[in-house]
C-alpha positions in Angstrom: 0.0 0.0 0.0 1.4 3.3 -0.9 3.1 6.0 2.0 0.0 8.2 2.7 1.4 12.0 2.1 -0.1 14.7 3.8 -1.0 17.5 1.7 -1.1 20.8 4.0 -0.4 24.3 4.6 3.0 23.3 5.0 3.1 21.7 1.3 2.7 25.0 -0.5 5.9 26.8 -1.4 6.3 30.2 -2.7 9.3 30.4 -5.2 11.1 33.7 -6.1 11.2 34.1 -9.8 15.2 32.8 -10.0 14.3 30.1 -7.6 11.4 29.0 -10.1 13.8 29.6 -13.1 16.6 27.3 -11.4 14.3 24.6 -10.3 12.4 23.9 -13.4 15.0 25.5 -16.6 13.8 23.7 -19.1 10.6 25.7 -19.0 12.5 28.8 -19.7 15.0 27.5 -22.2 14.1 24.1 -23.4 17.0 21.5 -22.6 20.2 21.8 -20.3 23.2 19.8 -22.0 27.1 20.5 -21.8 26.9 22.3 -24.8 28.0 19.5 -27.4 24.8 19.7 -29.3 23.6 22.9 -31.3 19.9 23.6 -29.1 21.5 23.3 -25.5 20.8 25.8 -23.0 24.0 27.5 -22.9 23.5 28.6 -26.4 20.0 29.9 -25.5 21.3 32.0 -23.2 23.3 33.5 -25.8 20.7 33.6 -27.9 18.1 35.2 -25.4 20.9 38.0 -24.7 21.3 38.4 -28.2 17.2 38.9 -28.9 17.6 42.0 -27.2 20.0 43.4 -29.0 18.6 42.5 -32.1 15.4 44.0 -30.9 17.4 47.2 -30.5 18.6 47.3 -34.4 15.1 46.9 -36.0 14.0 49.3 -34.5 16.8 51.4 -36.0 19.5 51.9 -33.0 23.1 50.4 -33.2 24.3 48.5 -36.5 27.1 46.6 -34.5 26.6 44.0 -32.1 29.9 42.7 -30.1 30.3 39.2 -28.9 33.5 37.4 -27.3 33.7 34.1 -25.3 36.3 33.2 -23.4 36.5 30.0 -21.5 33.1 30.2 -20.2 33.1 33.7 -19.9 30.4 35.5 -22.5 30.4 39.0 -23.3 27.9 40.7 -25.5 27.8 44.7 -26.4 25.2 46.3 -28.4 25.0 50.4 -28.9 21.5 50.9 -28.9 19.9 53.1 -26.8 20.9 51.5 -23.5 18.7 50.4 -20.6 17.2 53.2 -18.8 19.3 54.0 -15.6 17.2 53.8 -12.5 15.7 50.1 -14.1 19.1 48.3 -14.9 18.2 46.3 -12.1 14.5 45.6 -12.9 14.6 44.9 -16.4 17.3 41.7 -16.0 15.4 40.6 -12.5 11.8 41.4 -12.0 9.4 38.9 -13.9 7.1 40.5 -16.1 9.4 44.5 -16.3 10.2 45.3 -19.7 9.5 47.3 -22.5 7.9 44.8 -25.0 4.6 44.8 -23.3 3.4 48.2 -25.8 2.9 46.4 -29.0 3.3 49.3 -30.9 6.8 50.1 -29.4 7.8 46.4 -30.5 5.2 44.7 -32.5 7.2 42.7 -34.0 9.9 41.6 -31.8 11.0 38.0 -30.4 10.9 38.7 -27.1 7.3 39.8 -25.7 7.2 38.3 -22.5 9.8 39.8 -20.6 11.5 36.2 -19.3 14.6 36.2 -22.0 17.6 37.8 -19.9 16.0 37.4 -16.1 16.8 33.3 -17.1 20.1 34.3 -18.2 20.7 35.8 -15.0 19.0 33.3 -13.0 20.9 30.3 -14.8 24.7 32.0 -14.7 27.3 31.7 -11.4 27.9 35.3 -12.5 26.0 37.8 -14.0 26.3 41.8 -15.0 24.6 44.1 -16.8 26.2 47.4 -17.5 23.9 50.0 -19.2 25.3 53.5 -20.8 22.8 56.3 -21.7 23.2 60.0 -22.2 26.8 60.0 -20.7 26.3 58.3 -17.7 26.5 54.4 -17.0 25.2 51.6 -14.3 25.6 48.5 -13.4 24.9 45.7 -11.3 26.4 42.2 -10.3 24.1 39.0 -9.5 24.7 35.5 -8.8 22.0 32.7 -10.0 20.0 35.6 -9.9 20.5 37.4 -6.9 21.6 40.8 -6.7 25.7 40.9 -5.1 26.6 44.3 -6.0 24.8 47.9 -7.1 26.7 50.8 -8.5 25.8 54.2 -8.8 25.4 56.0 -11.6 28.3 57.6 -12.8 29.7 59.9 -15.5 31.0 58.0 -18.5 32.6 58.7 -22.4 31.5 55.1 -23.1 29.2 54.9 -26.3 25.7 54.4 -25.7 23.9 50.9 -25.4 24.3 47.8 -23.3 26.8 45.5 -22.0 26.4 41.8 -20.8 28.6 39.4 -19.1 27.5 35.9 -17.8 29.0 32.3 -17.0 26.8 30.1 -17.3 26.2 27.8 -13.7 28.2 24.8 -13.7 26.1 23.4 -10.8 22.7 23.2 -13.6 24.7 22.7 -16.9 27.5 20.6 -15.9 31.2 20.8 -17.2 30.1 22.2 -20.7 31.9 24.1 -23.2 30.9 26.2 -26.0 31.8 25.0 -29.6 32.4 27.6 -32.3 30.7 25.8 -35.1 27.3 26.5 -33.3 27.8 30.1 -32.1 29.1 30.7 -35.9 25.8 29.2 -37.1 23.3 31.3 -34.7 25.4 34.4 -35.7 25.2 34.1 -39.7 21.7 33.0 -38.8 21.0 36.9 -37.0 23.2 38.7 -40.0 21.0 36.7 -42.7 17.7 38.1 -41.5 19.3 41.6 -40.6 20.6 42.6 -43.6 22.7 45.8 -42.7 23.8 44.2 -39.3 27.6 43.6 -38.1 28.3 40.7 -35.7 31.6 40.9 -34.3 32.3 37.4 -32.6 36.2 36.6 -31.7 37.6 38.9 -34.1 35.7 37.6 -36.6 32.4 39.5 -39.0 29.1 38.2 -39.4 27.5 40.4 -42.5 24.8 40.0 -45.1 23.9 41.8 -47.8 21.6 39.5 -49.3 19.6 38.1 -46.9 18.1 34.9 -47.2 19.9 34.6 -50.6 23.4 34.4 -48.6 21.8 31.8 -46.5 20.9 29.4 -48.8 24.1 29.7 -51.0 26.0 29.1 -47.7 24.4 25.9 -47.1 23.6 24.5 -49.9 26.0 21.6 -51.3 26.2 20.0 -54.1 24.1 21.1 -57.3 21.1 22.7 -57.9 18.6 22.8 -60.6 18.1 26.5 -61.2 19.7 29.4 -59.7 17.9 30.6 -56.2 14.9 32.2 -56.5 14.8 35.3 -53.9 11.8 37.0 -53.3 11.1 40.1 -50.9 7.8 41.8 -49.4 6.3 44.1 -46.6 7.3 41.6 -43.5 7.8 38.5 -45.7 11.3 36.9 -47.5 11.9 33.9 -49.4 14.7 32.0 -51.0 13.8 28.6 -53.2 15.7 26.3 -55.0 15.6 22.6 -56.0 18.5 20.1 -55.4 20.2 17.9 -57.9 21.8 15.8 -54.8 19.0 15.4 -52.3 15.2 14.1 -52.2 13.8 15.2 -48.9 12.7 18.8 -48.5 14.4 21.1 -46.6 13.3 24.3 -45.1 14.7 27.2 -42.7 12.0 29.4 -41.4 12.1 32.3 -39.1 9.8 34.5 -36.9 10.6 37.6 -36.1 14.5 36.6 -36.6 13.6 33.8 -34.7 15.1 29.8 -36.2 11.6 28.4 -35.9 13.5 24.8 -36.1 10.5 22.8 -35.4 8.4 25.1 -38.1 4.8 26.2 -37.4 2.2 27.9 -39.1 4.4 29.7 -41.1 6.0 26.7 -42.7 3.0 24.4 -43.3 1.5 27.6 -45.1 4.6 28.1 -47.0 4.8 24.3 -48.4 0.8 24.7 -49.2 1.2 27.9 -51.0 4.1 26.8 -53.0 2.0 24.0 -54.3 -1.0 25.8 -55.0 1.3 28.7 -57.3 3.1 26.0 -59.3 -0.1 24.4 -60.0 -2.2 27.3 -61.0 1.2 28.5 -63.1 1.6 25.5 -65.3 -2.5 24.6 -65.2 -1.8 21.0 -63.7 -2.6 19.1 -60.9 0.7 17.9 -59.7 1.0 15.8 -57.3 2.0 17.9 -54.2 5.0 15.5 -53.4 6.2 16.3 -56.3 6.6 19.4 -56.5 8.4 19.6 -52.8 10.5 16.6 -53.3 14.4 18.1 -53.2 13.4 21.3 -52.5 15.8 23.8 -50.3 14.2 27.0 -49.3 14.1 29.7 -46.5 11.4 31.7 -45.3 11.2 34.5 -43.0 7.9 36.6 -41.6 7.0 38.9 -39.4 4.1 38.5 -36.9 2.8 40.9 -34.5 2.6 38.8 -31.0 3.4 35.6 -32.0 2.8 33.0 -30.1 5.0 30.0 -29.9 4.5 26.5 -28.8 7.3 26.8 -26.1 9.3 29.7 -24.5 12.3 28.7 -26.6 10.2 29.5 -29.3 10.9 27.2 -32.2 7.1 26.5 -33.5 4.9 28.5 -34.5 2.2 28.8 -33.1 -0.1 31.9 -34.5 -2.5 32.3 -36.8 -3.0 35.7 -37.9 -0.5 38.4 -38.7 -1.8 40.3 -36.2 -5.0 41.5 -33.9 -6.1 42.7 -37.3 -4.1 41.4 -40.0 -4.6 38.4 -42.5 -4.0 34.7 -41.4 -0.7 33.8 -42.0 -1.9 31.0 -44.4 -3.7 33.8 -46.5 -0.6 36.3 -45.9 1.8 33.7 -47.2 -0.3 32.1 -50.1 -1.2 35.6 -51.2 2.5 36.6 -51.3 3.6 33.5 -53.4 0.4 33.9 -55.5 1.7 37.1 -56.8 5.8 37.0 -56.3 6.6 33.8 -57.1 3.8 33.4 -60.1 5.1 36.8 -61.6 8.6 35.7 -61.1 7.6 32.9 -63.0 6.2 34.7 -65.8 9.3 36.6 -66.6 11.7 34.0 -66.0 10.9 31.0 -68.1 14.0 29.2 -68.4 13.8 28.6 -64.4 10.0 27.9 -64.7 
């Protein structure tokens, strides 16, 4: 017979937000790992730094974005318009503080519910945030989330934007190490869908000029049937091609500048609407397999809200645009409908 347990006032807990975060990370930022595989949690928490900053350049402030790691030490520098002052501390430890929640401010941004950098903070041994603004800079000092040291705010000839330094905790991720090959990868994923952007990582440039284009050429290999076809809108890119060397289909989408690796909405639209264009083009009903079998293609959209399937945010989950906007199926369809069909019509040796 099973151990009765008594279930009492003394069985409920109250959790302060880092405790929460610490006890349960995989809510926040999907799997832990040592780092030897390209979605474990020390390369979110670059990634949710990064979000930020990224945020920061749509929105048209800073064009440069500076990352080193060292050891386990990770440094990343944007020169946007900093963190206001008197909230340094609030914005990277309060639950729920940030500046995302105004849709109109940053309606189309990945990060919307103001968790991103508090989990950094509350998963890293060490943690500081150094804000400059107006000629004057702050910054405080936490461990696993709790506040160790406050400065004042001082004068300073620093550029304006944000610094951030964490190690991740060895006690929740374990003796892991960062491998190049996937922080290269996340990076020439951000300059891709920020064409105009400069990634310093190490010494080395991340920069794209031609978007999803560059993205595709870069990881393609072998041949291809006919040369990439690139196609921009209002809040919408794509990149398609057909392989030569391959039969499955392969796709990177984005939200937002988010990798939706697991795809979405946005995806299962995109394969539909493909179909549907080539078949109205030529007047045939293909087969849909057919027309998807070796295909490589990108796309990237933009959705006010969005809502993902997880908080690491690699399925889509919405389906509209926005509060008022078109579905995405109808957004995306429409969009190939016209691009990809007129495309088609003045390029017949590729169609």
């Amino acid at each position: 017979m099973a151990k009765e347990v008594k279930y009492t006032e003394d069985s409920i807990r109250t959790l302060e937000w880092n405790e929460h975060i610490r006890l349960r990370p995989g809510m926040y930022i999907g799997k832990l790992g040592d780092g030897s595989s390209g979605d474990d949690g020390i390369y979110i928490l670059l990634k949710e730094t990064l979000d930020n900053c990224i945020d920061e350049f749509v929105m048209g402030n800073g064009k440069t974005i500076d990352v080193t790691i060292k050891d386990k030490t990770v440094k990343v520098r944007d020169y946007g318009r900093g963190i206001p002052l008197g909230k340094v501390v609030d914005v990277v430890s309060k639950i729920n503080t940030g500046a995302k929640y105004d849709s109109e401010a940053f309606k189309k941004s990945v990060g919307l519910n103001g968790v991103g950098t508090k989990a950094v903070n509350a998963l890293s041994s060490y943690f500081n945030v150094q804000a400059f603004r107006e000629g004057k800079t702050k910054s405080a000092d936490f461990s696993g989330g709790n506040l160790t040291k406050e400065s004042k705010i001082v004068d300073s000839d620093a550029r304006q934007g944000t610094l951030i330094t964490f190690i991740p905790d060895e006690s929740i991720f374990g003796k892991y190490h960062f491998i190049n090959e996937y922080v290269e990868k996340m990076l020439w994923n951000y300059a891709f869908l920020n064409t105009g952007l400069i990634i310093n990582y190490n010494g080395q440039k991340f920069q794209s000029e031609n978007g999803l284009l560059d993205l595709l050429q870069q990881n393609i290999t072998g041949s291809i049937l006919y040369p990439i076809i690139h196609l921009n809108g209002y809040d919408i890119e794509v990149a398609i091609t057909h392989s030569n060397a391959q039969y499955g289909e392969e796709y990177y989408s984005f939200v937002n500048g988010q990798h939706t690796t697991q795809g979405g909405t946005h995806q299962g639209a995109f394969r539909e609407g493909l179909v549907k264009t080539i078949r109205e083009f030529f007047k045939k009903d293909f087969e849909a397999v057919d027309v998807r079998t070796s295909i490589i293609a990108a796309i990237s959209i933009k959705v006010q809200e969005p809502v993902f399937e997880s908080q690491t945010k690699t399925k889509l989950g919405s389906q509209e645009i926005g509060p008022k906007g078109p579905s995405v199926k109808a957004f995306i369809g429409d969009f190939l409908k016209t691009e990809l069909d007129n495309f088609l019509h003045k390029n017949t040796e590729v169609a």
